[in-house]
C-alpha positions as MATLAB code, in Angstrom:
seq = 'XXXXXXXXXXXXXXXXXXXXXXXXXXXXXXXXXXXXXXXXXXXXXXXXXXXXXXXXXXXXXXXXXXXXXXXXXXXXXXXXXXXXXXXXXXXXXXXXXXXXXXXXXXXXXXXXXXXXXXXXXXXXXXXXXXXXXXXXXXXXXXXXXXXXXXXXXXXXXXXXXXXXXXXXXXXXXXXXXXXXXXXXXXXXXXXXXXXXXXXXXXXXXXXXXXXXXXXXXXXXXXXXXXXXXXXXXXXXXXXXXXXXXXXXXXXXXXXXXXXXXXXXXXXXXXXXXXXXXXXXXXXXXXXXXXXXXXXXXXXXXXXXXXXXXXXXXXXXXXXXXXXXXXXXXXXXXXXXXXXXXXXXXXXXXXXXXXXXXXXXXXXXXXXXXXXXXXXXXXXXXXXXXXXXXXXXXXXXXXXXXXXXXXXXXXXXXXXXXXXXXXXXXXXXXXXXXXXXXXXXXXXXXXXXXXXXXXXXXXXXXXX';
ca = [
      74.741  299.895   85.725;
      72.668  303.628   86.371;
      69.415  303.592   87.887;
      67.357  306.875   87.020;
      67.273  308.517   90.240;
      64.716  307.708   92.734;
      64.579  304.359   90.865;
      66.893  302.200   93.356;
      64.424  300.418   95.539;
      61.475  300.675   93.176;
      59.611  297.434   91.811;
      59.085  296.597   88.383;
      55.918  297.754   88.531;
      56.403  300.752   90.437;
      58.899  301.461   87.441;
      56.430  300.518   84.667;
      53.418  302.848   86.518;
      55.624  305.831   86.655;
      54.837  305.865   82.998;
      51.025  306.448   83.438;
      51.525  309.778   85.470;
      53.652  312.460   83.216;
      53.602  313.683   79.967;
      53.245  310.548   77.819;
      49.714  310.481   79.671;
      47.308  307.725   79.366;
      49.589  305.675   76.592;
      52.574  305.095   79.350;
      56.109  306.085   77.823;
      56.364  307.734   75.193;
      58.969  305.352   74.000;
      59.645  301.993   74.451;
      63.033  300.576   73.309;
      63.408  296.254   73.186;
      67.421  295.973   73.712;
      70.524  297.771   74.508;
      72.569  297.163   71.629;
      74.255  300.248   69.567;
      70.550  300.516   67.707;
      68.758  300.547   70.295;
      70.746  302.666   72.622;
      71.243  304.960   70.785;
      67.662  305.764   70.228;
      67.051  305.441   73.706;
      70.032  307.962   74.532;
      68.913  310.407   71.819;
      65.273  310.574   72.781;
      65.508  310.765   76.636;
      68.023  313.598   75.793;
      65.626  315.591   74.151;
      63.226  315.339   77.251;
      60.773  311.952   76.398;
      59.559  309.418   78.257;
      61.289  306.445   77.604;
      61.114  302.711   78.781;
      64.317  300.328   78.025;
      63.644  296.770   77.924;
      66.662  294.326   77.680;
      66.800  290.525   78.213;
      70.281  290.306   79.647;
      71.754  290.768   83.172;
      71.967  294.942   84.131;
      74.882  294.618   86.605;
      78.334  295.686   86.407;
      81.139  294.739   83.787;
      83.139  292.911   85.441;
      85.618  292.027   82.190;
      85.367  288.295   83.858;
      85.435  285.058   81.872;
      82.466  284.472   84.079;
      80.694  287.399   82.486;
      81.279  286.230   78.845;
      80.473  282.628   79.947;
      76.906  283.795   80.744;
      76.561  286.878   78.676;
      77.636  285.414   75.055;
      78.709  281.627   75.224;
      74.815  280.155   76.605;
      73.744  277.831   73.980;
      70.418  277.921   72.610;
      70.418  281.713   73.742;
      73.778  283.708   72.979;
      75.794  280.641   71.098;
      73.793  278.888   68.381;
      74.532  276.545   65.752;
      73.879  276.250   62.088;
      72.989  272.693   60.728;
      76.565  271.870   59.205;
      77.319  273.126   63.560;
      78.764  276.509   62.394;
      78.448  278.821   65.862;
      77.200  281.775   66.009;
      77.352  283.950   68.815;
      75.840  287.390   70.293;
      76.256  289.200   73.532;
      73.028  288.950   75.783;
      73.830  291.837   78.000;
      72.910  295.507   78.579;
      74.804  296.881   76.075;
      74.531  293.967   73.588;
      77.059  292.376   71.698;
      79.134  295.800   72.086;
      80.202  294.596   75.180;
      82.152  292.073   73.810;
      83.101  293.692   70.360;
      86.598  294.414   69.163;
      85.802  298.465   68.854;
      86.077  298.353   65.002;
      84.437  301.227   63.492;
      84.040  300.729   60.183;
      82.689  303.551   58.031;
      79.037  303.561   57.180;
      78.660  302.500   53.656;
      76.152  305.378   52.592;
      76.200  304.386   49.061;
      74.835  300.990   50.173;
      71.898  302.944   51.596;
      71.689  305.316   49.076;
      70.337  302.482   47.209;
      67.472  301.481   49.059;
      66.242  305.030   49.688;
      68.264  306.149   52.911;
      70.443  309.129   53.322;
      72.741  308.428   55.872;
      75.055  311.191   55.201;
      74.232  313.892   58.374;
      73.851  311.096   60.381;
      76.899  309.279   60.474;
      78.952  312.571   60.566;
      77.152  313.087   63.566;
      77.893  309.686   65.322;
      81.238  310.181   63.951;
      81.407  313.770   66.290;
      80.161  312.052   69.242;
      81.889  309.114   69.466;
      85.903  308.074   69.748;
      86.584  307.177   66.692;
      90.253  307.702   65.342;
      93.087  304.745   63.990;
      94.975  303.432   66.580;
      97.963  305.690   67.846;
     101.347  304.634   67.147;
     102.214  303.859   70.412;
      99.053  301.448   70.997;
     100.357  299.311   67.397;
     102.240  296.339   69.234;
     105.180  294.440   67.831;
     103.191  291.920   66.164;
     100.513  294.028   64.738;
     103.084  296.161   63.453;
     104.874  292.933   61.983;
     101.584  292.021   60.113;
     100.854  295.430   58.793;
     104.129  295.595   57.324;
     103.972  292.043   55.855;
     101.327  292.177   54.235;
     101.684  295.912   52.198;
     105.216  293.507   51.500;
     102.968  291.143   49.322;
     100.941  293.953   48.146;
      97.859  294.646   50.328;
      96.936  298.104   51.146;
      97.098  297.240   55.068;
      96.322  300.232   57.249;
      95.532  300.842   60.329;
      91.431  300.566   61.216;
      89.383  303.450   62.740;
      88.832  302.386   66.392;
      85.719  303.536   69.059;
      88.371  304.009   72.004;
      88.842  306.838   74.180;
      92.504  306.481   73.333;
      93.513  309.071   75.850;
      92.499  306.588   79.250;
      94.551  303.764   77.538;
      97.872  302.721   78.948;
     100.613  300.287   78.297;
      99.358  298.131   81.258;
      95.789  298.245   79.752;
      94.869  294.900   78.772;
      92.000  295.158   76.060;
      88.433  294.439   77.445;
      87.552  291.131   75.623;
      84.860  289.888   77.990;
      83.959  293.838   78.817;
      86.057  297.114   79.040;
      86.133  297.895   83.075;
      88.614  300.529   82.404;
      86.438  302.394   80.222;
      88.812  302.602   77.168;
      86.561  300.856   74.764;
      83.082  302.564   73.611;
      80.156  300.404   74.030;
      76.699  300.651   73.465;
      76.343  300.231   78.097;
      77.942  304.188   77.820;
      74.642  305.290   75.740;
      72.128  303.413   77.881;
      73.506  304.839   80.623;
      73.417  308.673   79.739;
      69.195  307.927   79.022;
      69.208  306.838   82.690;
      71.040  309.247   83.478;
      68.380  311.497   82.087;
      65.458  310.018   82.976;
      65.028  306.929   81.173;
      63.812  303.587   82.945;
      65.903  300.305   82.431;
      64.292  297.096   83.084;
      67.015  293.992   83.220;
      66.383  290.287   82.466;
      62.882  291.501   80.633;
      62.838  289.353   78.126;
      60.141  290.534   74.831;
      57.993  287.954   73.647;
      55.258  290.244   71.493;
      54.227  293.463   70.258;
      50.482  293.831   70.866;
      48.502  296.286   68.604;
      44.804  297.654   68.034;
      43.251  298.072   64.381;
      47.097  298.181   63.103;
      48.333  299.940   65.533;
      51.099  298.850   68.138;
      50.159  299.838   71.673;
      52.445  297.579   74.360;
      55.001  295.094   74.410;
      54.566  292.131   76.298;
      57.482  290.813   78.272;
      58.504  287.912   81.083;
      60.635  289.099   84.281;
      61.416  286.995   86.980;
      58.866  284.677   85.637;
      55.945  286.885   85.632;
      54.218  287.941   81.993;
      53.958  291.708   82.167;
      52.828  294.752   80.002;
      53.988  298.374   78.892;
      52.694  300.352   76.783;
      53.835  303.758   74.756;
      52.951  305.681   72.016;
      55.544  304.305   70.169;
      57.852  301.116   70.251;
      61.309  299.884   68.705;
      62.667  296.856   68.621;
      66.195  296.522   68.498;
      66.838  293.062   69.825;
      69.424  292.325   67.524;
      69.224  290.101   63.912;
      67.638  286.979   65.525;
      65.834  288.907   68.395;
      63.422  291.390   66.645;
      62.438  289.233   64.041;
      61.471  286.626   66.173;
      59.224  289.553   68.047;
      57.870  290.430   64.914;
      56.718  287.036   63.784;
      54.942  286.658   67.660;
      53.246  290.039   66.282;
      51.988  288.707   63.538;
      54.782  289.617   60.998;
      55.098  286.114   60.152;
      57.746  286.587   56.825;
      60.642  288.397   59.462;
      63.739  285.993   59.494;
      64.253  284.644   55.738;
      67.120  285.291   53.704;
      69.518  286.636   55.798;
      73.619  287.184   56.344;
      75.306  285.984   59.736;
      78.950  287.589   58.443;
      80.832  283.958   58.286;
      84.142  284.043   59.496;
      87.425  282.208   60.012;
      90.973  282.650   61.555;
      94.426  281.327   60.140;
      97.116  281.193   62.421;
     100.639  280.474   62.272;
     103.465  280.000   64.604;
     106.451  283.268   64.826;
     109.606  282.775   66.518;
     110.860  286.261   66.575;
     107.801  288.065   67.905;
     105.368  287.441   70.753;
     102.143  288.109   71.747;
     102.231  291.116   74.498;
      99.590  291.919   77.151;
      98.059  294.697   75.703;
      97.193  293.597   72.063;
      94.107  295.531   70.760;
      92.517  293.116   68.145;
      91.659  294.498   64.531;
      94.252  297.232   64.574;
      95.157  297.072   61.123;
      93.706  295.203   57.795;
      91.615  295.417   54.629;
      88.826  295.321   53.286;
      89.016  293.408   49.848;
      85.897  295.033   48.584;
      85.498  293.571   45.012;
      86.143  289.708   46.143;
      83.978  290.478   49.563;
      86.646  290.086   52.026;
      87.976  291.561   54.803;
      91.530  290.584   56.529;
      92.414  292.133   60.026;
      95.145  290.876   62.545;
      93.143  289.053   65.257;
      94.928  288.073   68.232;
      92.833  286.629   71.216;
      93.127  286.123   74.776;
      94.974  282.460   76.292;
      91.134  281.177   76.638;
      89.905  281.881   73.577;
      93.220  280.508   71.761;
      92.873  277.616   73.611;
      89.357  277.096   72.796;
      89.905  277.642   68.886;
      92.913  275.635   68.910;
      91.955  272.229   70.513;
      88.434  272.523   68.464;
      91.127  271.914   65.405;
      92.687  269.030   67.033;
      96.378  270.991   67.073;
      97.194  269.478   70.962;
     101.045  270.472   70.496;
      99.893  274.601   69.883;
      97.572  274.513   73.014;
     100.646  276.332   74.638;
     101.542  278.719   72.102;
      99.842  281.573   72.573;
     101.611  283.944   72.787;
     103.676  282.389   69.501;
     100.566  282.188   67.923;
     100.190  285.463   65.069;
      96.294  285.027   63.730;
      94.937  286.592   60.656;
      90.802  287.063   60.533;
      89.248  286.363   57.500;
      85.655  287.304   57.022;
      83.395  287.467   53.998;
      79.831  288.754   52.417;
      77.715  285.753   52.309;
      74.503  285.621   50.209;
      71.408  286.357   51.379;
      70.080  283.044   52.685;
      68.617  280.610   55.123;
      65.753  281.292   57.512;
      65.163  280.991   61.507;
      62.944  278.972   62.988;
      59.937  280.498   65.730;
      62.591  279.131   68.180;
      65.534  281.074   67.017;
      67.099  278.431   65.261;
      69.655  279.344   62.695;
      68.436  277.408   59.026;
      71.579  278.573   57.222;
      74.061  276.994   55.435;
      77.558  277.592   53.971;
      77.339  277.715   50.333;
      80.205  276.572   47.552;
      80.802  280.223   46.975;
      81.010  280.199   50.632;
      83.736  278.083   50.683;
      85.316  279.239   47.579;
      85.778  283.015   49.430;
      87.106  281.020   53.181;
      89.517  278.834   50.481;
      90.409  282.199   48.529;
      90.902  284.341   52.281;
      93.024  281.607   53.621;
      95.120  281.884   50.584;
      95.628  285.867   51.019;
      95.947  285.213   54.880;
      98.781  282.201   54.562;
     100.524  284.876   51.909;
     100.829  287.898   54.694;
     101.377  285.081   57.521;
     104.591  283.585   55.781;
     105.786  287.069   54.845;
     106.056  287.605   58.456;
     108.119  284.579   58.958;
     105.690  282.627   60.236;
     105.521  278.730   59.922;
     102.773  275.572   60.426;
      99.943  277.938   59.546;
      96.734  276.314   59.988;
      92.756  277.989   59.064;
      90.311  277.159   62.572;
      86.243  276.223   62.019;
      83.829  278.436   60.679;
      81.886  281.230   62.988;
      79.276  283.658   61.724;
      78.687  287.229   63.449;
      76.599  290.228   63.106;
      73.473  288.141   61.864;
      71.182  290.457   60.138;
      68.821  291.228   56.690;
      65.789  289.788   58.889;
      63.245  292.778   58.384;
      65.249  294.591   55.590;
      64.651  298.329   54.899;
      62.381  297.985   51.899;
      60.958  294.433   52.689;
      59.539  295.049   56.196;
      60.538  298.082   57.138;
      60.520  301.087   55.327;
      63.217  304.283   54.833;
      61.758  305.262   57.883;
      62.144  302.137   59.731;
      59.015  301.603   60.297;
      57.374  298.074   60.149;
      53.495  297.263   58.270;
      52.187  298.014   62.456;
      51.725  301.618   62.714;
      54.115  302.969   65.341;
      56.677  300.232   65.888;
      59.776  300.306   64.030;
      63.230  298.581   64.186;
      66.237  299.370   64.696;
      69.128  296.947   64.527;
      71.052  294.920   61.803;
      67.918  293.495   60.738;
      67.276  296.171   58.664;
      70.240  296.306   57.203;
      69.258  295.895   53.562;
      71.965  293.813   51.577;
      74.381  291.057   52.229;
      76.987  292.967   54.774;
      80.571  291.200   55.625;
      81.479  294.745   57.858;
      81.758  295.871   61.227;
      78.550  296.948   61.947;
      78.726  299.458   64.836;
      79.077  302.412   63.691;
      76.242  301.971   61.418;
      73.823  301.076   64.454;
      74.518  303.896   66.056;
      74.198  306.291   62.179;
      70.736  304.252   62.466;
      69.785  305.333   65.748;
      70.487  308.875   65.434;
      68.036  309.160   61.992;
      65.823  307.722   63.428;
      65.206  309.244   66.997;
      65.240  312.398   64.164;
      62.286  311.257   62.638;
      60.746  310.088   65.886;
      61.047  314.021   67.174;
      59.802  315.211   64.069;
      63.128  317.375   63.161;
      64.350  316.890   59.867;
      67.521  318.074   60.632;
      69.955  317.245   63.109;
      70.043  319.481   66.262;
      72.494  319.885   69.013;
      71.505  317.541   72.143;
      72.919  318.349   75.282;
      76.547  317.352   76.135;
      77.106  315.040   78.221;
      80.846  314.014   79.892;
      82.236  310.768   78.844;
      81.101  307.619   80.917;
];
């Protein structure tokens, strides 16, 4: 991880004062940002570019990815903090890290859905083709679809699914056929992350502060002036003119009800999701699968089908939690189908970040219907003892929707401090959300600079 030169043997609050001496004057930073996830990065990124002042607060660890079991272990599988369960013990994980759950994410860049927005008042439009120029994105090249990707592509357009291949936030040109796809973190570099954006606004002059973990916006007549925050077991302040939270679905709302925002976190989407697998005897597994390469999205049922293969842990993992001893072995066998749906908006968390939420009978009715379509495409392939695994819910989000709490602008009922994550997002989702982060993030460092159109930032080489 970058340190903003001059930075490396500095103290946290040698770090924080630096903010009291330039141009952001007696307010600190101009800019604080709460997490590193594609939201918040990108904001981060965008401002610092343009020249401000800005303070980056994340919770997780700020050191190297390392692409280690170890990493994910720590980074998205603690529970209570990056794994947590649903009453009926439906998990639901999210990447504690700098960089977020990007880290960890499968590089699916699914297009924004601007008519979605369009509804609640936001034009995404100039935006997104913007992210869309900056970043990666392109389907997978021929020569990166493996054998059983392939297999499922063609299998299902056999039963008559219009399969194709998915856009993908890789710099395709670094990969090659020994590259083994960065699950637990991309050391290589191949796969875009939200760590790439954080690092360009240190490497401009922002200030990241690791394992600072947000507890509270405070404010003054309706006004937000500081964030309070615990490091290394100390309770510490910063304060800017202006503040964003981007701590994820579960994280900001949580700071916004410690604020005073005390309706954040009801009736919400957490993305539920399951895989069905089956068992091929003409095709294997290879090293270099990239997950998600090809699938659909069954918009008028909700659904979305990708092939999903994991790594030998995670098959493992998902395999004994079904009970199927004999398969523990069979990974690379093993071809997997995801299935994930829209859920309802829903649920609620409690002030410890407990996930109230359960799975509904229409729930069930979509995972029965998905399974259906999955086991269809699976035994076109030629596959055989196809099984579904347990429910899992990603991308939580809907926790301070655009029109409830926040408005077009982002911006929450406390004067200066907006948000800037998939709690916003304003309707049930069932989509990859990254892309549409970082769409976010763009409009609205735009706003935050006042330009109400989209200007060229400096370029900056590839991390």
């Amino acid at each position: 991880m970058k340190v903003a030169a001059g930075l490396e043997n500095t103290t946290t609050q040698d770090r924080l004062d630096r903010g009291t001496t330039a141009t952001a004057g007696r307010s600190g930073y101009d800019l604080i940002v709460v997490g590193t996830g594609p939201g918040g990065a990108t904001v981060a990124r965008d401002m610092a570019l343009r020249g401000r002042k800005v303070l980056i607060l994340e919770w997780g660890a700020g050191g190297p990815v390392r692409g280690t079991v170890g990493q994910a272990l720590t980074e998205l599988m603690v529970p209570g903090k990056c794994l947590l369960f649903t009453p009926q013990g439906l998990g639901l994980v999210r990447g504690v890290a700098t960089g977020g759950s990007s880290l960890f994410y499968y590089a699916c860049a699914w297009p924004v859905p601007l008519a979605l927005f369009r509804r609640h008042g936001v034009d995404l439009s100039v935006d997104a083709a913007a992210a869309r120029a900056e970043l990666p994105i392109a389907p997978l090249a021929d020569a990166m679809m493996t054998p059983m990707a392939r297999r499922l592509l063609n299998s299902a357009r056999d039963v008559g699914l219009p399969w194709a291949k998915l856009d993908k936030n890789m710099y395709q040109e670094r990969w090659t056929p020994e590259h083994r796809f960065g699950y637990y973190g991309d050391v290589n570099g191949v796969k875009w992350s939200a760590r790439m954006f954080v690092d360009e606004a240190v490497a401009h002059g922002a200030v990241l502060l690791s394992r600072a973990r947000v507890t509270r916006v405070l404010s003054e007549s309706g006004v937000a002036t500081a964030v309070e925050f615990v490091q290394d077991g100390q309770t510490r302040r910063a304060s800017a003119e202006r503040i964003v939270l981007a701590a994820g679905g579960i994280g900001s709302p949580l700071i916004l009800r410690a604020s005073g925002l005390r309706e954040a976190g009801h009736d919400f989407f957490f993305d539920p999701l399951i895989t069905v697998c089956g068992t091929m005897k003409d095709v294997r597994l290879q090293h270099n699968e990239i997950p998600m390469s090809a699938g659909v999205h069954l918009e008028g049922d909700g659904i979305m089908l990708t092939d999903l293969p994991f790594p030998p842990l995670m098959h493992t993992l998902f395999t004994a939690q079904m009970g199927r001893v004999h398969k523990l072995f069979a990974h690379r066998s093993t071809a997997r189908i995801m299935v994930k749906w829209k859920d309802a908006l829903g649920g609620r968390l409690t002030d410890r970040g407990g996930v109230c939420k359960t799975l509904t009978a229409a729930d069930k009715r979509m995972a029965q219907h998905g399974f259906e379509i999955a086991q269809r495409v699976l035994k076109a392939a030629g596959a055989t003892a196809i099984y579904r695994t347990a429910h899992l819910a990603a991308h939580p989000g809907g926790t301070a929707k655009i029109g409830h709490l926040v408005d077009t602008n982002l911006k929450s009922p406390i004067d200066r401090l907006f948000v800037c994550d998939c709690s916003v997002i304003p309707e049930a989702w069932g989509l990859p959300p990254s892309l549409t982060l970082v769409t976010l993030g763009k409009r609205l460092a735009r706003h935050l600079a006042a330009e109400p159109t989209p200007v060229e930032l400096p370029a900056v080489a590839a991390a």
